[in-house]
Every structure is written in C-alpha cells, then in structure tokens.
FIKOLZA-1660 file (N, C-alpha, C; in steps of 0.1 Angstrom, whole numbers, plus 5000, padded with zeros to 4 digits):
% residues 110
   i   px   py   pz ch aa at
   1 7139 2183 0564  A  X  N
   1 7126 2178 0563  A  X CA
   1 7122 2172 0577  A  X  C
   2 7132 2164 0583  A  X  N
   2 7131 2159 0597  A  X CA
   2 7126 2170 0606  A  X  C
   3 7131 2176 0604  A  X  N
   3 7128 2197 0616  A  X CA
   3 7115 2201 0615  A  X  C
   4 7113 2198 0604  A  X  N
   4 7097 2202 0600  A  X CA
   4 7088 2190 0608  A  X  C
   5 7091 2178 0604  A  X  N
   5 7081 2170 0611  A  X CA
   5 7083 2175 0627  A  X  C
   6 7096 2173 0632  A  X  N
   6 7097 2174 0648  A  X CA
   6 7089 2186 0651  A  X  C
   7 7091 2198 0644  A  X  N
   7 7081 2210 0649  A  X CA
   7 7066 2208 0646  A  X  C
   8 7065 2202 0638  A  X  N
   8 7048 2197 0636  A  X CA
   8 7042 2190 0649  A  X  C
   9 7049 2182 0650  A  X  N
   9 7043 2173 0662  A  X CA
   9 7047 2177 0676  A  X  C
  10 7054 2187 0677  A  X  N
  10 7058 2196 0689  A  X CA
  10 7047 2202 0685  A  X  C
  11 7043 2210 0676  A  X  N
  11 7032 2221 0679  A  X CA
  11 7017 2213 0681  A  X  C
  12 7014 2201 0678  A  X  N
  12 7003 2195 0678  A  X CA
  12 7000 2186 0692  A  X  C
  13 7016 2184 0694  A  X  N
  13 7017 2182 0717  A  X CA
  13 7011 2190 0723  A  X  C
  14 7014 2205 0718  A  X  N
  14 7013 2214 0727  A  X CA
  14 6997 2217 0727  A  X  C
  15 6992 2220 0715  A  X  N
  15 6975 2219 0708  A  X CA
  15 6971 2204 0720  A  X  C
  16 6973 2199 0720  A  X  N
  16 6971 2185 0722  A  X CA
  16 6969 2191 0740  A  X  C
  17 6980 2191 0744  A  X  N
  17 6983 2192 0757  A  X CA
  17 6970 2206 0764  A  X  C
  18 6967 2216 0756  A  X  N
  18 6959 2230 0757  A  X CA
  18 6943 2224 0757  A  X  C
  19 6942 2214 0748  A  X  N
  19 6930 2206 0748  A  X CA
  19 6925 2197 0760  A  X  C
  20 6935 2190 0768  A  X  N
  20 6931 2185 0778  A  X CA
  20 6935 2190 0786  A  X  C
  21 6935 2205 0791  A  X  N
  21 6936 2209 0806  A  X CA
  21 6927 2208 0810  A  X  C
  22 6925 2205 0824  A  X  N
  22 6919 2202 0833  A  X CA
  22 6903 2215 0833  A  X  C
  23 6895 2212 0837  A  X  N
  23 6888 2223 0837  A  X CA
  23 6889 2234 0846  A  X  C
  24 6892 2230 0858  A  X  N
  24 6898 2240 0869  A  X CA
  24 6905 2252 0864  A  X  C
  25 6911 2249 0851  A  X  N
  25 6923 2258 0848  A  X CA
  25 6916 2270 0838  A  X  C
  26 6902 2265 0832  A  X  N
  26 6894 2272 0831  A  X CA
  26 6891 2282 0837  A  X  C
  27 6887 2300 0832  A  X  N
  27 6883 2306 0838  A  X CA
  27 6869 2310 0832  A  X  C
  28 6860 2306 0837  A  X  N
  28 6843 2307 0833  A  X CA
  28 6837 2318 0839  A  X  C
  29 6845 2328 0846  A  X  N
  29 6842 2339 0848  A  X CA
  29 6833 2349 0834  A  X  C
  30 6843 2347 0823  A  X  N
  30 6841 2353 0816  A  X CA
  30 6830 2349 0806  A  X  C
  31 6824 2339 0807  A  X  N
  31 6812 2332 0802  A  X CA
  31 6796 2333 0813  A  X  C
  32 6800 2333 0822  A  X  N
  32 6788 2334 0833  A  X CA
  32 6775 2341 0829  A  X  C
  33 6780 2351 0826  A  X  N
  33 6769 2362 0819  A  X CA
  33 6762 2365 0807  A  X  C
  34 6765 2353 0802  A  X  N
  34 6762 2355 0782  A  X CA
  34 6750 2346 0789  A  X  C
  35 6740 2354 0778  A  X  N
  35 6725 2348 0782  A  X CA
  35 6722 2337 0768  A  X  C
  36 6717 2326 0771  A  X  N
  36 6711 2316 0766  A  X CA
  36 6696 2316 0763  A  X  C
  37 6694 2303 0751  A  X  N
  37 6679 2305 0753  A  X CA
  37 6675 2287 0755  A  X  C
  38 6670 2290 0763  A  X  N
  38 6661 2274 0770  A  X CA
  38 6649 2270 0763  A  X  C
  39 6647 2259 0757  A  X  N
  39 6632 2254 0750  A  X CA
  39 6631 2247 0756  A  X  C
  40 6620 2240 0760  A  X  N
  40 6614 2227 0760  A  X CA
  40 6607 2221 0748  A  X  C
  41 6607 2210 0747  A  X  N
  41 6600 2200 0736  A  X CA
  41 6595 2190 0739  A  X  C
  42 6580 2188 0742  A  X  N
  42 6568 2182 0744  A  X CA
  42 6570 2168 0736  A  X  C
  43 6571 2171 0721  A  X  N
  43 6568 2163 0707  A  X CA
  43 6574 2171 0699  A  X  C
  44 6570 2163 0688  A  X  N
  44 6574 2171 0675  A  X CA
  44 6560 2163 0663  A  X  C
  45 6557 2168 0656  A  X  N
  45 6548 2163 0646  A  X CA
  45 6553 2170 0635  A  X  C
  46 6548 2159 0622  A  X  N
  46 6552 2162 0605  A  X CA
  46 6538 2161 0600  A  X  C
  47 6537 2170 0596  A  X  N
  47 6521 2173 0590  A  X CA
  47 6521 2178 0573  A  X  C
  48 6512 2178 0563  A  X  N
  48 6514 2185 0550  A  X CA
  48 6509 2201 0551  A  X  C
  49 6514 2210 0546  A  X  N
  49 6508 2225 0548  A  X CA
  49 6495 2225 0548  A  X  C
  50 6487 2215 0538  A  X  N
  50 6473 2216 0536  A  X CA
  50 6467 2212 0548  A  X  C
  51 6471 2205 0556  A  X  N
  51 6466 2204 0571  A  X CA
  51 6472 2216 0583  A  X  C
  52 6483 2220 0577  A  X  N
  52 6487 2232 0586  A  X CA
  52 6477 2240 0580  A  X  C
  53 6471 2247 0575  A  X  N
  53 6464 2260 0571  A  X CA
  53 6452 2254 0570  A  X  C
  54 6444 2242 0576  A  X  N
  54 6435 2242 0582  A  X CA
  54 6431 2244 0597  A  X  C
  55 6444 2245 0604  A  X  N
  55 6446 2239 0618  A  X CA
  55 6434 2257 0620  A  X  C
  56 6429 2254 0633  A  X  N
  56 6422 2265 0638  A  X CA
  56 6420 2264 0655  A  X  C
  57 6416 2271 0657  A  X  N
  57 6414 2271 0674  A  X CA
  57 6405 2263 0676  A  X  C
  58 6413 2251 0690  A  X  N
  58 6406 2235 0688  A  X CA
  58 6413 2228 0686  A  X  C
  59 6420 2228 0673  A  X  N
  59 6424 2220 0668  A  X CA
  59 6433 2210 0675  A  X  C
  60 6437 2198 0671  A  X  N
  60 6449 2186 0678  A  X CA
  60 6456 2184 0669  A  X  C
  61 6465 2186 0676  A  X  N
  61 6477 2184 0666  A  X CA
  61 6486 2168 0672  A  X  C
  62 6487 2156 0667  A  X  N
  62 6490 2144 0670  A  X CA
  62 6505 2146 0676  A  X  C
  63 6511 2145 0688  A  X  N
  63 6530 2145 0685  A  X CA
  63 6532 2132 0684  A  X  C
  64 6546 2131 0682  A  X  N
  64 6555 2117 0682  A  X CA
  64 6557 2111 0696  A  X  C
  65 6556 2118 0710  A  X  N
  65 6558 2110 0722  A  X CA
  65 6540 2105 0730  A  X  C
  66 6545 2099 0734  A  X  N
  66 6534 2092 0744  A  X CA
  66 6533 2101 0752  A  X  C
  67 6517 2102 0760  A  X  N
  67 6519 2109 0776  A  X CA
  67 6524 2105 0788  A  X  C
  68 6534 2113 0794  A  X  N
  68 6543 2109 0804  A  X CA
  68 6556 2108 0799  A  X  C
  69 6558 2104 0789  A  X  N
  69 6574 2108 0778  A  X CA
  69 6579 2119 0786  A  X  C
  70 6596 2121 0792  A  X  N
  70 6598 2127 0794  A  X CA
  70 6601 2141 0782  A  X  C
  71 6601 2155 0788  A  X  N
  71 6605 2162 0779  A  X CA
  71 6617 2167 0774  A  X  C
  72 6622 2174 0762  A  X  N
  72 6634 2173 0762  A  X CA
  72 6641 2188 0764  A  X  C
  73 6652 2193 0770  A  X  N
  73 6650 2203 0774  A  X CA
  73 6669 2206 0764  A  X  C
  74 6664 2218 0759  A  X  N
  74 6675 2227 0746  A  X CA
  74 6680 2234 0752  A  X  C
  75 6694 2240 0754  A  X  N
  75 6698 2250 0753  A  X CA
  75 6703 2259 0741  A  X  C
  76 6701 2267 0734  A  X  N
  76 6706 2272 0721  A  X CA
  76 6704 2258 0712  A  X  C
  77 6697 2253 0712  A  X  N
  77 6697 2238 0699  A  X CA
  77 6702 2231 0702  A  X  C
  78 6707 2226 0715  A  X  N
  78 6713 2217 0717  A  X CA
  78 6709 2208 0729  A  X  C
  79 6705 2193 0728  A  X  N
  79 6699 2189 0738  A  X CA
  79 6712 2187 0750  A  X  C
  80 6703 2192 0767  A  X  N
  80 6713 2189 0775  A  X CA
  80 6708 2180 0783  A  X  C
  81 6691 2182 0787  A  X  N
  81 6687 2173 0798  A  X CA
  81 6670 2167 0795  A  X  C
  82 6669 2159 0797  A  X  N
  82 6652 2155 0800  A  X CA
  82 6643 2155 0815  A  X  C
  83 6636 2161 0814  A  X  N
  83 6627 2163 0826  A  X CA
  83 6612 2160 0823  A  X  C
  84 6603 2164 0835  A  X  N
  84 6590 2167 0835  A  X CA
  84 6586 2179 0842  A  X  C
  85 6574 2177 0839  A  X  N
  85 6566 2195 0839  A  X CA
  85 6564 2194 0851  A  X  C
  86 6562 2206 0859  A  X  N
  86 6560 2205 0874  A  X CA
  86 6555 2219 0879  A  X  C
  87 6546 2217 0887  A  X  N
  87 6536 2237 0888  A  X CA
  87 6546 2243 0900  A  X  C
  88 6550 2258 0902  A  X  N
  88 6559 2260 0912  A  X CA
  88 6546 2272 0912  A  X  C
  89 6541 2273 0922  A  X  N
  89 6537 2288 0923  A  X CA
  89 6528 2292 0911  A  X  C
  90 6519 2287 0910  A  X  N
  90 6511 2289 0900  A  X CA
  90 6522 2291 0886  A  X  C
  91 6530 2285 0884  A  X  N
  91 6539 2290 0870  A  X CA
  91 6544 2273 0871  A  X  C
  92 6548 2269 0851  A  X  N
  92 6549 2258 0848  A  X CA
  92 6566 2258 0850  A  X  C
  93 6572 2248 0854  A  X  N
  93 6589 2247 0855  A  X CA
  93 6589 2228 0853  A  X  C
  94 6600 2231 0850  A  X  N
  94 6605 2216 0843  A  X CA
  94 6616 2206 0857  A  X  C
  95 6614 2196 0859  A  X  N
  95 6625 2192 0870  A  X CA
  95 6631 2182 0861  A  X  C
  96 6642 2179 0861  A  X  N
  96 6656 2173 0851  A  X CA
  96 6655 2165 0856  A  X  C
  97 6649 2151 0849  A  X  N
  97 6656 2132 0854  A  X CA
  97 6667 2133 0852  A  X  C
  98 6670 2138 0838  A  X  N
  98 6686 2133 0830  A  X CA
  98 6689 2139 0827  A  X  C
  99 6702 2141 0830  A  X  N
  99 6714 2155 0819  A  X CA
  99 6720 2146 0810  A  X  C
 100 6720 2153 0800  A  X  N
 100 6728 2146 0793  A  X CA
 100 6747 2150 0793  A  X  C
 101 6754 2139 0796  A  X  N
 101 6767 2140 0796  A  X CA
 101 6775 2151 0785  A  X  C
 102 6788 2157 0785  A  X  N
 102 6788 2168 0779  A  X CA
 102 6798 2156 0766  A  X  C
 103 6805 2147 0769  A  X  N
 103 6806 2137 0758  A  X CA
 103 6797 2135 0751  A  X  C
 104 6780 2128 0758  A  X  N
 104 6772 2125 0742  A  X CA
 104 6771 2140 0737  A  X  C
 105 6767 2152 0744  A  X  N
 105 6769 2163 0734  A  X CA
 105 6775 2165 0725  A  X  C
 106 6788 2165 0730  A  X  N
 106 6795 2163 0717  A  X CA
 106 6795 2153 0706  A  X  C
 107 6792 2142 0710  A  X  N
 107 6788 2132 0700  A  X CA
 107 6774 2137 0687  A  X  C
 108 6766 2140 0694  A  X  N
 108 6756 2147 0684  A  X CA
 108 6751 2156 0677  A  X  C
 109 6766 2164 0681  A  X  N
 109 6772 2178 0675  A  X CA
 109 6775 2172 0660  A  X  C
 110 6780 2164 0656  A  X  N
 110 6784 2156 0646  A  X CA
 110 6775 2149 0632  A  X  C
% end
C-alpha cells in the first residue's frame, strides 16, 4: 500500500514539475498561427424583448458604462486588455491602457 502512495506522489511531482516549466521551454511555434477572434465591448445593456422589437433605426439604446469608460477588449470570450478607441487612417483601432495579467485570467476562468 506504501508503493502505491510513493508512486502516486512521484507521478503528481512529475505532473507538478511539467506544470511549472518555465515558459522558454515552451514551444509556441506551433500555436502562432491558430487564428482568434477579437471583440471589443463598449457596454452592455439588459432590456425586455418588448423593447427589443421596438428598437428601430434611431433608436438608443442606454449601456452600463459612462463616456470615456475604458473599453474592454475579448479574445475568444475571454477578457485580456482595456483600451480606448483611436482613428488610424481613416479606420477605428483600439490602444490598450491595461492588459490584464495572465494570473487574473485565470482567476475568472473560474
């Protein structure tokens, strides 16, 4: 029974040890090229349908942030950074105040 624990926690060192390699040891070659999808989010508003299926061209729709709120910027559903809007060449792009750390990501994975 002893053998069994020692191989248990030998195999969960090793798990253990594979989990904190360094990232260098990483090869991200093989990720580089998977394409993502990027949102931005302005606001968000909660409305009843009977006000959605009035909405018409014109319409306002109230969000939850103030103006100047930074925006929040998604990768695949997952927040990474907050920025503001910014014109480059007649086209709208976003410049990043804040990244979010890849710790709180994981924190709100949860």
């Amino acid at each position: 029974m002893n053998n069994d624990i020692d191989a248990s926690l030998a195999q969960f060192d090793a798990l253990q040890a594979e989990a904190n390699r360094a990232p260098a040891d990483l090869n991200l070659d093989v990720i580089l090229d998977v394409p993502v999808t990027i949102s931005l989010e302005v606001g968000r508003a909660r409305i009843p349908i009977r006000n959605l299926l009035q909405l018409n061209q014109g319409s306002v729709v109230e969000l939850d942030r103030a103006a100047g709120e930074p925006l929040d910027l998604y990768v695949n559903g997952t927040l990474i950074a907050h920025g503001e809007v910014v014109v480059v060449n007649d086209r709208f792009g976003v410049r990043l105040t804040d990244v979010v750390s890849p710790a709180e990501r994981i924190k709100r994975l949860k």
